[in-house]
TORTOR-949446 format. One line per field, with one value per atom (N, C-alpha, C): residue in one letter; atom name; x, y, z. Coordinates in steps of 0.001 Angstrom, whole numbers. Layout:
BEGIN
residu	A,...
atome	CA,...
east	X,...
north	Y,...
up	Z,...
***
This chain:
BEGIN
residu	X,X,X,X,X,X,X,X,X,X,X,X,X,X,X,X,X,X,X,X,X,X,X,X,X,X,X,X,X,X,X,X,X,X,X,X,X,X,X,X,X,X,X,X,X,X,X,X,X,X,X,X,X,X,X,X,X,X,X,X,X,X,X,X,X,X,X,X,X,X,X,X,X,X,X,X,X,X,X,X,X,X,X,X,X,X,X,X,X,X,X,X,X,X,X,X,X,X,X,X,X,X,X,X,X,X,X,X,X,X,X,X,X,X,X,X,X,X,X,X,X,X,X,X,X,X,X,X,X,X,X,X,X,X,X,X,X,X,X,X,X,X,X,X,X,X,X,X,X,X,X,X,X,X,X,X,X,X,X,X,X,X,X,X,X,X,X,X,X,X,X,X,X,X,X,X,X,X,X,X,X,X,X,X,X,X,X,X,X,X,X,X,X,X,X,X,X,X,X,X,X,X,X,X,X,X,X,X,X,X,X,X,X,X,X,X,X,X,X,X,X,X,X,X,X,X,X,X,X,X,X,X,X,X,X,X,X,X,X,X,X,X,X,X,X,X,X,X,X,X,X,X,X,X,X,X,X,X,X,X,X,X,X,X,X,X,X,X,X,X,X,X,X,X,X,X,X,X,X,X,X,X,X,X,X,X,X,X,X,X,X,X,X,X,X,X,X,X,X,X,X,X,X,X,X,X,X,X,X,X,X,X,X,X,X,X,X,X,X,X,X,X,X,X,X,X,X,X,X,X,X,X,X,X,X,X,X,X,X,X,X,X,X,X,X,X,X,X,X,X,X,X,X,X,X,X,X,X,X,X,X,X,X,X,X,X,X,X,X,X,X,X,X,X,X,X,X,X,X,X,X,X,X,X,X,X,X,X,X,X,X,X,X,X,X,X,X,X,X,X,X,X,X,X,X,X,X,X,X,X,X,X,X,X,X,X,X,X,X,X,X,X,X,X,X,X,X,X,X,X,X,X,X,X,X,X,X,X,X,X,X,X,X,X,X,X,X,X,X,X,X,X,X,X,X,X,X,X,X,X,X,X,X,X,X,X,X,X,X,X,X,X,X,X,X,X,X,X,X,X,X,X,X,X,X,X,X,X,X,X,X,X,X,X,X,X,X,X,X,X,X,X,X,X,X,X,X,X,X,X,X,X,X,X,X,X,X,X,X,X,X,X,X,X,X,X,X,X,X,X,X,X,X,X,X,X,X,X,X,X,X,X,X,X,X,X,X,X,X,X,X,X,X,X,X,X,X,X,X,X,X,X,X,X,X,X,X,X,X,X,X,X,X,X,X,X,X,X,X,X,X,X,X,X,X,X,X,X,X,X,X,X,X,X,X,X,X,X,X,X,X,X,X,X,X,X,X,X,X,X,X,X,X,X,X,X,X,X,X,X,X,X,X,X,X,X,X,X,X,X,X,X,X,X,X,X,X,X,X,X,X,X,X,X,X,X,X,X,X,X,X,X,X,X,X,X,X,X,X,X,X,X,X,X,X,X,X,X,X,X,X,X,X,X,X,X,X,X,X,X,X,X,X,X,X,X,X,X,X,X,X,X,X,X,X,X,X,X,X,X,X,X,X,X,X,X,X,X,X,X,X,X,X,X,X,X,X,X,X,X,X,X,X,X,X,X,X,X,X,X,X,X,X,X,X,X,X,X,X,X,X,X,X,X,X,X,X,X,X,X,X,X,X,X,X,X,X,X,X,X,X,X,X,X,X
atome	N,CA,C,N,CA,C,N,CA,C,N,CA,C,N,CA,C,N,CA,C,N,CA,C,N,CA,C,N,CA,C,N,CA,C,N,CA,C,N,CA,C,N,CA,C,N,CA,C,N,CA,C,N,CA,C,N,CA,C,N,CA,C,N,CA,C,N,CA,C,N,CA,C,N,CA,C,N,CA,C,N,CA,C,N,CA,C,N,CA,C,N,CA,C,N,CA,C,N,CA,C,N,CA,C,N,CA,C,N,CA,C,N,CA,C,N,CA,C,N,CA,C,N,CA,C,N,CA,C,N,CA,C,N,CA,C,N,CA,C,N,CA,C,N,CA,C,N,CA,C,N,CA,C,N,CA,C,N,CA,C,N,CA,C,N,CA,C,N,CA,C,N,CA,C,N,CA,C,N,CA,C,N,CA,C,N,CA,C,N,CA,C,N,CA,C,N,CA,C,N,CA,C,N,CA,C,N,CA,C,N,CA,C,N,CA,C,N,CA,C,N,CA,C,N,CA,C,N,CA,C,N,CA,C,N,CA,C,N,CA,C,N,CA,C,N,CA,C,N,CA,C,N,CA,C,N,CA,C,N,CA,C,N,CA,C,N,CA,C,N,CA,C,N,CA,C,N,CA,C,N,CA,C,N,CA,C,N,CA,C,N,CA,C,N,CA,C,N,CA,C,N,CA,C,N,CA,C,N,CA,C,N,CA,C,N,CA,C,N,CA,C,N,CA,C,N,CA,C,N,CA,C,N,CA,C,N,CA,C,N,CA,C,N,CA,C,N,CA,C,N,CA,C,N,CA,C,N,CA,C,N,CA,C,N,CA,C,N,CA,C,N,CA,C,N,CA,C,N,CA,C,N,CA,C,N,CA,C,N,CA,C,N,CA,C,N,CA,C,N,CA,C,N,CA,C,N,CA,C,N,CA,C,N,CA,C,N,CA,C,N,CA,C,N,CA,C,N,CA,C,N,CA,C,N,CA,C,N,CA,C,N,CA,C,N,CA,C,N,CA,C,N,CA,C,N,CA,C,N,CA,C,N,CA,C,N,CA,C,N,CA,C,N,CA,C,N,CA,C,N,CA,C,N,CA,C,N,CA,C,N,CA,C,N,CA,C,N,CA,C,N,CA,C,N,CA,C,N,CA,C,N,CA,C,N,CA,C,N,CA,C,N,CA,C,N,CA,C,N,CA,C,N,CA,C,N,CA,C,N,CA,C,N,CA,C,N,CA,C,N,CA,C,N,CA,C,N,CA,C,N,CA,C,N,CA,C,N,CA,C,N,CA,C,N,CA,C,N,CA,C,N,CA,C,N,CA,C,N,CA,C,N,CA,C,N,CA,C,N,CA,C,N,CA,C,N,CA,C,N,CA,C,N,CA,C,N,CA,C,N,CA,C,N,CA,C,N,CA,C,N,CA,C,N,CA,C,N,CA,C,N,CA,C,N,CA,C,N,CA,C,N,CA,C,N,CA,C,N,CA,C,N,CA,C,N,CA,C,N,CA,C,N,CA,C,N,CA,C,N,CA,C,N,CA,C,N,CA,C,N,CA,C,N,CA,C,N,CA,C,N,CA,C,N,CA,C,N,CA,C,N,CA,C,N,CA,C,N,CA,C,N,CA,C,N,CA,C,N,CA,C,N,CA,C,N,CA,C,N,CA,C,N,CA,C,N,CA,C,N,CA,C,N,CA,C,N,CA,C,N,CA,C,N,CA,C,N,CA,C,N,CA,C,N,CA,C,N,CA,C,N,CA,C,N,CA,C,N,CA,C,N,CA,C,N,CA,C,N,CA,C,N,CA,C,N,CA,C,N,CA,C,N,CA,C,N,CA,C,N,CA,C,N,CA,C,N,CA,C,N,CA,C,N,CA,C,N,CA,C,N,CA,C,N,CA,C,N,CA,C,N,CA,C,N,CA,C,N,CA,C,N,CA,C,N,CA,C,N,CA,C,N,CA,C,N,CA,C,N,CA,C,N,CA,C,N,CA,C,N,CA,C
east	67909,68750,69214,69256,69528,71223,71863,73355,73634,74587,74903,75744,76821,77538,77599,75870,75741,75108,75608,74837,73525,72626,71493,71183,72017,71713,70329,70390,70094,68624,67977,66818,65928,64627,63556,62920,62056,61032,61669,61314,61380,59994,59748,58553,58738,58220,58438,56669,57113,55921,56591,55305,56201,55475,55666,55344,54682,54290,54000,54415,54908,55880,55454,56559,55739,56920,56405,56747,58291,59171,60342,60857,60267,61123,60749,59897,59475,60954,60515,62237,63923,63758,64728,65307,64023,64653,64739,63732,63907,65608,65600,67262,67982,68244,69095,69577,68457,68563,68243,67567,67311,66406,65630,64232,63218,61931,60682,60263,59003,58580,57180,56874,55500,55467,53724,53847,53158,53045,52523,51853,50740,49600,49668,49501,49290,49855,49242,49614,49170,49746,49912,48372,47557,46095,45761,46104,45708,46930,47660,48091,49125,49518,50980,49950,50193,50040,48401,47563,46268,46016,46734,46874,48209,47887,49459,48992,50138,50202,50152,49459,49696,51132,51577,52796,53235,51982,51915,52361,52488,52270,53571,54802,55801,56043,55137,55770,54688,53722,52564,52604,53318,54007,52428,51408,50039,49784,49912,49406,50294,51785,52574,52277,51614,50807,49876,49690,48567,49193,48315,48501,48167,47581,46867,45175,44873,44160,43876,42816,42936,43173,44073,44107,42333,42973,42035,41567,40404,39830,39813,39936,39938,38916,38149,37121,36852,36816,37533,36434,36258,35325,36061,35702,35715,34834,35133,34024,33615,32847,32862,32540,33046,32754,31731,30405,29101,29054,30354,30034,29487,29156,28718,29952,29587,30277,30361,31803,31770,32122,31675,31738,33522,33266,34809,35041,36841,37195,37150,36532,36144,37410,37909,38651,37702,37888,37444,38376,37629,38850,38274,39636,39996,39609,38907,38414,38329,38845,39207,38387,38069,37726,37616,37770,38226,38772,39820,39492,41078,42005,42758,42932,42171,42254,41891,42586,42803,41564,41660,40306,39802,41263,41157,42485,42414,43597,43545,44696,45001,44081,43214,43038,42664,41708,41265,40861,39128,38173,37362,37887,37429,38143,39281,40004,39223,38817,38823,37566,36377,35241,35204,36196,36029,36999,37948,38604,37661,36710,35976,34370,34127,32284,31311,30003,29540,28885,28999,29530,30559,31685,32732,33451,33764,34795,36360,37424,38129,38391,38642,39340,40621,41269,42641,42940,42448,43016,43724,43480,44392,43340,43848,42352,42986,41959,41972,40830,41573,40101,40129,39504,38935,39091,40342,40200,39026,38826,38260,38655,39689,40319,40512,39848,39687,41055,41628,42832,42809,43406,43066,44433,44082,44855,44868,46309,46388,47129,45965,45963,46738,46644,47447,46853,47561,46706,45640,44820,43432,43826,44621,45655,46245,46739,48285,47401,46453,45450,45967,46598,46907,45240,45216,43868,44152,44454,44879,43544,43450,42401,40809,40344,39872,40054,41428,41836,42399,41719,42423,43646,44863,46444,46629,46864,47414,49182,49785,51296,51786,51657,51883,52299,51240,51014,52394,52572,53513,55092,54968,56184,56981,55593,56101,56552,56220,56372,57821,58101,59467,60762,59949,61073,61210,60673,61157,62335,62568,64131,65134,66343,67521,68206,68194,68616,68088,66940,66152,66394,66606,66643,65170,64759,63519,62849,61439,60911,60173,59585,58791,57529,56710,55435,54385,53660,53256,52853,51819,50685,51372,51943,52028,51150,51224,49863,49749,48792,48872,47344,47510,45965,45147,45446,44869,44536,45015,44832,44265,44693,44627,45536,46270,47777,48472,49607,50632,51444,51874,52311,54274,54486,56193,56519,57729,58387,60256,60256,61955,62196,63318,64067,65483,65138,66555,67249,68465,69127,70316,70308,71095,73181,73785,75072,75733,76290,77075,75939,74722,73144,73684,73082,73039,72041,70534,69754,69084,68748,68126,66681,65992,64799,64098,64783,63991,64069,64899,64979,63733,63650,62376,61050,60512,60000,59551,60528,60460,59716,60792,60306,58669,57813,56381,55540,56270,55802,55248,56149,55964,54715,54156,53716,52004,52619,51518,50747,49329,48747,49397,49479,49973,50110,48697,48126,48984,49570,49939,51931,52275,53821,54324,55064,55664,56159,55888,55877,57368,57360,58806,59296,60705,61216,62784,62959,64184,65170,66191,67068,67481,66877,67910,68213,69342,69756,69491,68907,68184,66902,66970,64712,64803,63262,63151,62403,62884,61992,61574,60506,59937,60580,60839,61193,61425,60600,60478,60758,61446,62332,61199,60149,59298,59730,59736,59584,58256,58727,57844,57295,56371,55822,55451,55208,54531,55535,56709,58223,58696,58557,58759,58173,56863,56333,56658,56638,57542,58627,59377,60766,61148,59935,59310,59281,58591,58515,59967,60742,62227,62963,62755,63672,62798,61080,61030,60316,61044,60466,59251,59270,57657,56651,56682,55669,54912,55649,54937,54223,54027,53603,51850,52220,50889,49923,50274,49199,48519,47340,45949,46312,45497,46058,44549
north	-209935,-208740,-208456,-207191,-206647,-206734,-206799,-206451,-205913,-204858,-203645,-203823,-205157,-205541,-206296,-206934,-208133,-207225,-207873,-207590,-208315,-206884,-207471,-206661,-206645,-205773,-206592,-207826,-208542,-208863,-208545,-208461,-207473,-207802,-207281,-206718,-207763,-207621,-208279,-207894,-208363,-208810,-209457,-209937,-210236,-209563,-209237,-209764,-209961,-210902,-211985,-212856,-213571,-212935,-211476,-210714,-209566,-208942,-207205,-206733,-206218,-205187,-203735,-203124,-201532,-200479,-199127,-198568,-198327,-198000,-198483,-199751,-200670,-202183,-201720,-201378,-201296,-200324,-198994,-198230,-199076,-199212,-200090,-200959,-201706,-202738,-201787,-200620,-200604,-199865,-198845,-198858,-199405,-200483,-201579,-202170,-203064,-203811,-203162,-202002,-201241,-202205,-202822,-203193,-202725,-202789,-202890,-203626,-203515,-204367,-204978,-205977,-206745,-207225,-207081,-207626,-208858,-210207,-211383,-210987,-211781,-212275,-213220,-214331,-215624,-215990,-217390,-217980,-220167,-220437,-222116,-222496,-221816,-222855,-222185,-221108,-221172,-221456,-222147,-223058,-221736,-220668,-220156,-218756,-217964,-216633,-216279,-215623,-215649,-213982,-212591,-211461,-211198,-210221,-209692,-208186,-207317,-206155,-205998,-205319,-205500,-204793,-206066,-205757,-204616,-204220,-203218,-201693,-201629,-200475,-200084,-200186,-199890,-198768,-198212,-196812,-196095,-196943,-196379,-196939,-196127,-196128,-196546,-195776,-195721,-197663,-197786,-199074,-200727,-199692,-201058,-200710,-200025,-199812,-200716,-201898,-202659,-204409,-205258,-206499,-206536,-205990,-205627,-206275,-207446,-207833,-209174,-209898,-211707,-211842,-213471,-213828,-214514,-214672,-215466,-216798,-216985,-217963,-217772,-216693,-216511,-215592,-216006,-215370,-214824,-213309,-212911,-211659,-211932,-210670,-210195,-209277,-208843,-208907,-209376,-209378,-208396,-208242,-207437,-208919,-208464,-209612,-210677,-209605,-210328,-211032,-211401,-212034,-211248,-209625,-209429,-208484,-208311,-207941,-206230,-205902,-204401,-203396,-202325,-201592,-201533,-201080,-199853,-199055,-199478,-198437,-198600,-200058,-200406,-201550,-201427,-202911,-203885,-204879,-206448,-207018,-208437,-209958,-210341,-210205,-211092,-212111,-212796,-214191,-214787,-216196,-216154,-218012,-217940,-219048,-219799,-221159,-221148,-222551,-223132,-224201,-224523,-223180,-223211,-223418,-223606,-223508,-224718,-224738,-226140,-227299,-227937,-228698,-228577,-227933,-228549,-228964,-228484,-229162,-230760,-231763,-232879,-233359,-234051,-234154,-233276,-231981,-231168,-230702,-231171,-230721,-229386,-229149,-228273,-227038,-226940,-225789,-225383,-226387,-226303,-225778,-226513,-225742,-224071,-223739,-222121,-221390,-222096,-221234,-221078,-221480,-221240,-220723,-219684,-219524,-220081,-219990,-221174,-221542,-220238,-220901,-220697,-221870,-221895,-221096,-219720,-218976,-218954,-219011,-219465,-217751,-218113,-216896,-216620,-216065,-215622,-215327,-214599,-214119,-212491,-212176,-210797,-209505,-208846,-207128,-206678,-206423,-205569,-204626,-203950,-202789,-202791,-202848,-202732,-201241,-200620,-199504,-199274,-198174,-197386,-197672,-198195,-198486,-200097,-200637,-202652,-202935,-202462,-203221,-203143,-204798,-204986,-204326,-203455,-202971,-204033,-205276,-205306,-204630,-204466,-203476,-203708,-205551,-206180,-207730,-208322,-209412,-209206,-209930,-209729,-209975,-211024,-211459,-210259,-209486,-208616,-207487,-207474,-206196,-205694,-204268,-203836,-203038,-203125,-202706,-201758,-200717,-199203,-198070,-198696,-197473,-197790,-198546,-198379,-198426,-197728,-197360,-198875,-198746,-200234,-199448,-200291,-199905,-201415,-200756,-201772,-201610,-202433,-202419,-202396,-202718,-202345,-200380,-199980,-198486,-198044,-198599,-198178,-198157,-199701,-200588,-199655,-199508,-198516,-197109,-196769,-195242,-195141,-196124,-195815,-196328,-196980,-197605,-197044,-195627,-194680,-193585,-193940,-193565,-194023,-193619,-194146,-194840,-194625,-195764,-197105,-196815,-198326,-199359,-200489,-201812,-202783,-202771,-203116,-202874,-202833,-202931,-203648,-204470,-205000,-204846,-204262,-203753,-204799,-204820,-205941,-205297,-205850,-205163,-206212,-205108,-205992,-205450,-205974,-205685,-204390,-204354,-202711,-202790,-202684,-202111,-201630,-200144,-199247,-199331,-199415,-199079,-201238,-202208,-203366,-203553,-202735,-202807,-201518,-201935,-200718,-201582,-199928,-200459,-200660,-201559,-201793,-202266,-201807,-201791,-202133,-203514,-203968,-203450,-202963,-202026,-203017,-203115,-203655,-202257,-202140,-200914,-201122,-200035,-200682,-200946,-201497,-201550,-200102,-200105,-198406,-197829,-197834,-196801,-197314,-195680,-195491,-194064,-194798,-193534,-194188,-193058,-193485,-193699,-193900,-193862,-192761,-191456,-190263,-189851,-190391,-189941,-190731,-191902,-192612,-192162,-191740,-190706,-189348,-188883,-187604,-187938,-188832,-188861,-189503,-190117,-190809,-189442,-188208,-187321,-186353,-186945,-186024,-186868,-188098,-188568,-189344,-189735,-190287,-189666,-190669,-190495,-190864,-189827,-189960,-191449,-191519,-193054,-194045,-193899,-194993,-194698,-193898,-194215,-195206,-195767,-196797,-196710,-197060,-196563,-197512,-198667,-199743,-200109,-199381,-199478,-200235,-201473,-201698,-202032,-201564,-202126,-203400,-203839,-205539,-206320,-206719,-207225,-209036,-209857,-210958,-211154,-212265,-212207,-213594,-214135,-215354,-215501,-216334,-216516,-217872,-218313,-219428,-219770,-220793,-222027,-220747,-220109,-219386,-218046,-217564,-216430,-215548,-215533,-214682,-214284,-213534,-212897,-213434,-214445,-214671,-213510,-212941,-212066,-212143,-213488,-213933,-214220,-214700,-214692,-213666,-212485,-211160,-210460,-211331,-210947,-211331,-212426,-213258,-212480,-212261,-211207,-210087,-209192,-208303,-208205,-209505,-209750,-209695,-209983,-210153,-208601,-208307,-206951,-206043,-206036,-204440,-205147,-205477,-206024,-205641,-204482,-203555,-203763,-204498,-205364,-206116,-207295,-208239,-207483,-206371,-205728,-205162,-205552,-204952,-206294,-207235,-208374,-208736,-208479,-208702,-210253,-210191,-211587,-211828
up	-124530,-124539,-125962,-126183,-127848,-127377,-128430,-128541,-129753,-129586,-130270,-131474,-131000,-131954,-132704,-133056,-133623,-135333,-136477,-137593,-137860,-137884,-137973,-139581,-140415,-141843,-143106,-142441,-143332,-142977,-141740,-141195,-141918,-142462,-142439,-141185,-140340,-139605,-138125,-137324,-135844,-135314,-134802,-134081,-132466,-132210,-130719,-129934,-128907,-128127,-126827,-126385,-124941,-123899,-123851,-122741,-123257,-122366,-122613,-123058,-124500,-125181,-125350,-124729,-124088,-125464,-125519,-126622,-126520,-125061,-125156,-125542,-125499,-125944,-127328,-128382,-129359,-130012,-129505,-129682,-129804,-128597,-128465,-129530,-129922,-130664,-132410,-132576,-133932,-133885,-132876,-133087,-133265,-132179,-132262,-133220,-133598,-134689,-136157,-136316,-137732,-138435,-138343,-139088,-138384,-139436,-138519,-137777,-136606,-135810,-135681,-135836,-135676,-134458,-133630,-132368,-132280,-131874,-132364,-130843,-130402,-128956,-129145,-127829,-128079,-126802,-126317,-125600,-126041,-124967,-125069,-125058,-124436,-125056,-125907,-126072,-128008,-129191,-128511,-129977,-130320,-129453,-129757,-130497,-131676,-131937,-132109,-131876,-132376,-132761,-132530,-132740,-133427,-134320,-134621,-135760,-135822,-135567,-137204,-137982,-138947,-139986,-140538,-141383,-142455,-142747,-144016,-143322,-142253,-141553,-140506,-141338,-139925,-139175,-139988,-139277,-138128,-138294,-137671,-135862,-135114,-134311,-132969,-133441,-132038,-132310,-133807,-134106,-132828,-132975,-132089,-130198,-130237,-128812,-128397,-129631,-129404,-130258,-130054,-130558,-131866,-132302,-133636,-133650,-135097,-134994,-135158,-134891,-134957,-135945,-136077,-137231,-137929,-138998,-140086,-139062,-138653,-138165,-136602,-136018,-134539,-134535,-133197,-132473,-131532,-131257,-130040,-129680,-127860,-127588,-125891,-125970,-124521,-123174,-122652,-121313,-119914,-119354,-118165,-117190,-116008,-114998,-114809,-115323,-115725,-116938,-117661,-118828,-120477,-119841,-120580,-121838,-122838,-124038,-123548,-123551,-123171,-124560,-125048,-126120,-125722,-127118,-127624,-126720,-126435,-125196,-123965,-123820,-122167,-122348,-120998,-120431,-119773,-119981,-119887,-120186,-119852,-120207,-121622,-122040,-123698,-123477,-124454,-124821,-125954,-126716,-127976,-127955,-128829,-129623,-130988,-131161,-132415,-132454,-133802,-133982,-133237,-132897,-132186,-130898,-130487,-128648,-128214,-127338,-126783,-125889,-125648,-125575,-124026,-123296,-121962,-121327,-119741,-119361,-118765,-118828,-118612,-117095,-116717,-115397,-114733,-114866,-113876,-114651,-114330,-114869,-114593,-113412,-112353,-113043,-113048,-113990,-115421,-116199,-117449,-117669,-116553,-116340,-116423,-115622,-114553,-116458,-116615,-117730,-119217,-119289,-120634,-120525,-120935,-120568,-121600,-121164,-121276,-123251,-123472,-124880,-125807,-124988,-125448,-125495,-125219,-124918,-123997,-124607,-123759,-122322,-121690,-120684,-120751,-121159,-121404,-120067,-119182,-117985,-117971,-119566,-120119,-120003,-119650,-119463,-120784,-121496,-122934,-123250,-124607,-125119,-126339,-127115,-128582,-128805,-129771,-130166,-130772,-131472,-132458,-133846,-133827,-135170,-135418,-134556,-134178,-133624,-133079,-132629,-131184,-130961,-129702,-128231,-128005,-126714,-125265,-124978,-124006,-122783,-121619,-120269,-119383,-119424,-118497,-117911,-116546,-115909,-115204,-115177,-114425,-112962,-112666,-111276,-110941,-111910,-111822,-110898,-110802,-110918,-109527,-109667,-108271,-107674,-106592,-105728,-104678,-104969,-103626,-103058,-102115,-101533,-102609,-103018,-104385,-105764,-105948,-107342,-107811,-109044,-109573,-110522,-110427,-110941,-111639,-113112,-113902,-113729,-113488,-113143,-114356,-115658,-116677,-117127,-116694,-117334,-116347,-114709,-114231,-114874,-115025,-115633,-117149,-117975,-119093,-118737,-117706,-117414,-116860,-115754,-115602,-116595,-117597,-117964,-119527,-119591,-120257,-119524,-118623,-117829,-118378,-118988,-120155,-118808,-117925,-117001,-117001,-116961,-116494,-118096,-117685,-118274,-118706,-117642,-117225,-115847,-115286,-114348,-114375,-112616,-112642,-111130,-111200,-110509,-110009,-108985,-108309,-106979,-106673,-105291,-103916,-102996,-101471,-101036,-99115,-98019,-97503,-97057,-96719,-96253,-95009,-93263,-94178,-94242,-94740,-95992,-96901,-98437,-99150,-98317,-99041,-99249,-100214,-101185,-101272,-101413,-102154,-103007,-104076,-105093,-104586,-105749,-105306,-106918,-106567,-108109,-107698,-108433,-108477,-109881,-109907,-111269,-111236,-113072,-113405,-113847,-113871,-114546,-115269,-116532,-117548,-117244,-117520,-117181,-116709,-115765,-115029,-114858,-115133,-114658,-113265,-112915,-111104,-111109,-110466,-109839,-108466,-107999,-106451,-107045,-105515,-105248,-105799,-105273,-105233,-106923,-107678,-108632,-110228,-109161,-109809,-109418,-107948,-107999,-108313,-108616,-109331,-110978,-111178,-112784,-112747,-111842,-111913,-111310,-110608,-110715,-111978,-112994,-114094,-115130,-114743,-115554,-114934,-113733,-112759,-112291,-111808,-110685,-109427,-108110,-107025,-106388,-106291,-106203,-106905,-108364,-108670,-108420,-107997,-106937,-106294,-106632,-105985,-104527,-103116,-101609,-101469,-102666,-102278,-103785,-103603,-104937,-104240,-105199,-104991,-106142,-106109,-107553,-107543,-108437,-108684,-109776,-110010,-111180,-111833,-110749,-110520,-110467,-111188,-110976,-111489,-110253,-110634,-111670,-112896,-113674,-114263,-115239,-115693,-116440,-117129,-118134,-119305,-119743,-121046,-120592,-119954,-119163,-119123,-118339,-117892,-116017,-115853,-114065,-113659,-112460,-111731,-110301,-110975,-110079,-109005,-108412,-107280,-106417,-106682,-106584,-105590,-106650,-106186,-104897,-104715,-103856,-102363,-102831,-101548,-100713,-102609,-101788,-101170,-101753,-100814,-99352,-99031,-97553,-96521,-97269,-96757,-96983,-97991,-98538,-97988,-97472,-96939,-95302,-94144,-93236,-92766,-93130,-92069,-92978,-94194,-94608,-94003,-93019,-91779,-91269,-90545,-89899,-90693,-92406,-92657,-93331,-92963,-93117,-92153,-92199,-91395,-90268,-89412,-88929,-88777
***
C-alpha cells in the first residue's frame, strides 16, 4: 500500500514487480511517491529478476505496459502449445534459460521433467507477446486462463479495466462452473477507504470498455483475501469462496 504521508523526496526510481503491474498501479505510484518507475519480471526458479523495463526511458508510458527486456545473459522465447516458437504479437508461454535458472525441484522428478522442454527451456507458466519494439508483454497465467463458451478471457485485461474505477483499490478475477458456458467470469473487488459502488455500477463501467463475454455474472466486494507468504492472493482460495458466497454455483458443477 502507497501512503500519502510518507516523504518519498529523496527517491529516484521505484521498481515495482511480485505481481502483474497494470497501468493504474503504475499511475498510482508515480503520483504518490513522485519518482519514476521500472518494472523488474522474475520469479524463484529463475534466481529472482530476469526482465526489466528500461531505465533511460521514464516517461515512455506504452513502454511500462510491458516487462521490458532480458537481462544480459538470459534466453528467452515464446511458445505455442506445440512447442513451437510463435512470431511477434502472438501469445504463448514465456520460457527462459540460462545460467540462472534453477536445476530442478528437490525430490520430484516428475515435476521437473513436465516444467522444462526438451532443450532446456524452462516453462514459466506466464502467456506473453513479443512487441514490435522487443519488449516482452505479460498476458497473464496459463492456469489463470478463463474458458467461456469458447472465448479464452485473460482475468488480467479484466482486473486492469475495472480497476481504473477511482473507487476500486484492487480486483481480483478468476473462472467458476458453469453447465452451459464451462465457466463464468467472477470478480472480488477491494475498494478504496469510504468508496461505495454497487454491482451495477461495475457493470456499467465494463460496458464502456468490454467484451460482453468478458462481464463479470459474480461480483463481490471484499476487503480480505487469502494470501501467500509473499502477499500474493491466492486465487484458488477465492474460488473455493465463491462456492459459499454465490450458492447457485453448486448447482452448476457437473456431477
Amino acid at each position: 500500500m502507497l501512503h500519502k504521508n510518507y516523504a518519498f523526496d529523496s527517491l529516484q526510481w521505484a521498481v515495482l514487480g511480485g505481481s502483474p503491474v497494470s497501468k493504474v498501479l503504475v499511475k498510482r505510484a508515480k503520483e504518490t511517491i513522485g519518482c519514476d518507475v521500472t518494472i523488474v519480471y522474475g520469479m524463484t526458479e529463475n534466481s529472482g529478476g530476469t526482465f526489466q523495463t528500461p531505465m533511460g526511458k521514464p516517461d515512455a508510458t506504452d513502454v511500462l505496459e510491458t516487462v521490458g527486456e532480458a537481462y544480459q545473459g538470459v534466453q528467452a522465447k515464446i511458445l505455442d502449445k506445440d512447442g513451437n516458437t510463435v512470431p511477434k504479437g502472438t501469445i504463448g508461454e514465456l520460457c527462459t534459460k540460462g545460467y540462472f535458472v534453477f536445476n530442478g525441484y528437490i525430490n520430484d522428478e516428475e515435476k521437473t521433467k513436465e516444467s522444462f522442454t526438451e532443450d532446456g527451456f524452462f516453462k514459466t507458466g506466464d502467456l506473453a507477446m513479443l512487441r514490435e519494439d522487443g519488449m516482452i508483454k505479460i498476458t497473464g497465467r496459463e492456469k489463470d486462463l478463463i474458458i467461456r463458451g469458447g472465448e479464452n478471457i485473460q482475468p488480467t485485461e479484466i482486473e486492469d479495466f475495472i480497476n481504473e474505477m477511482p473507487e476500486v483499490k484492487a480486483t481480483y478475477v478468476f473462472g467458476v462452473p458453469s453447465k452451459r458456458l464451462d465457466e463464468e467470469v467472477a470478480a472480488y473487488i477491494d475498494l478504496n477507504e469510504n468508496a461505495s459502488i454497487t454491482e451495477d455500477d461495475v457493470i456499467a463501467h465494463c460496458k464502456n470498455g468490454l467484451a460482453r463475454f468478458k462481464h463479470p455474472k459474480y461480483i463481490k466486494f471484499e476487503d480480505t483475501f487469502p494470501l501467500t507468504t509473499t502477499g500474493k492472493v491466492q486465487k484458488f482460495l477465492l474460488q473455493k469462496q465463491a462456492m459459499e458466497d454465490f450458492p447457485s454455483l453448486k448447482d452448476e458443477i457437473e456431477e
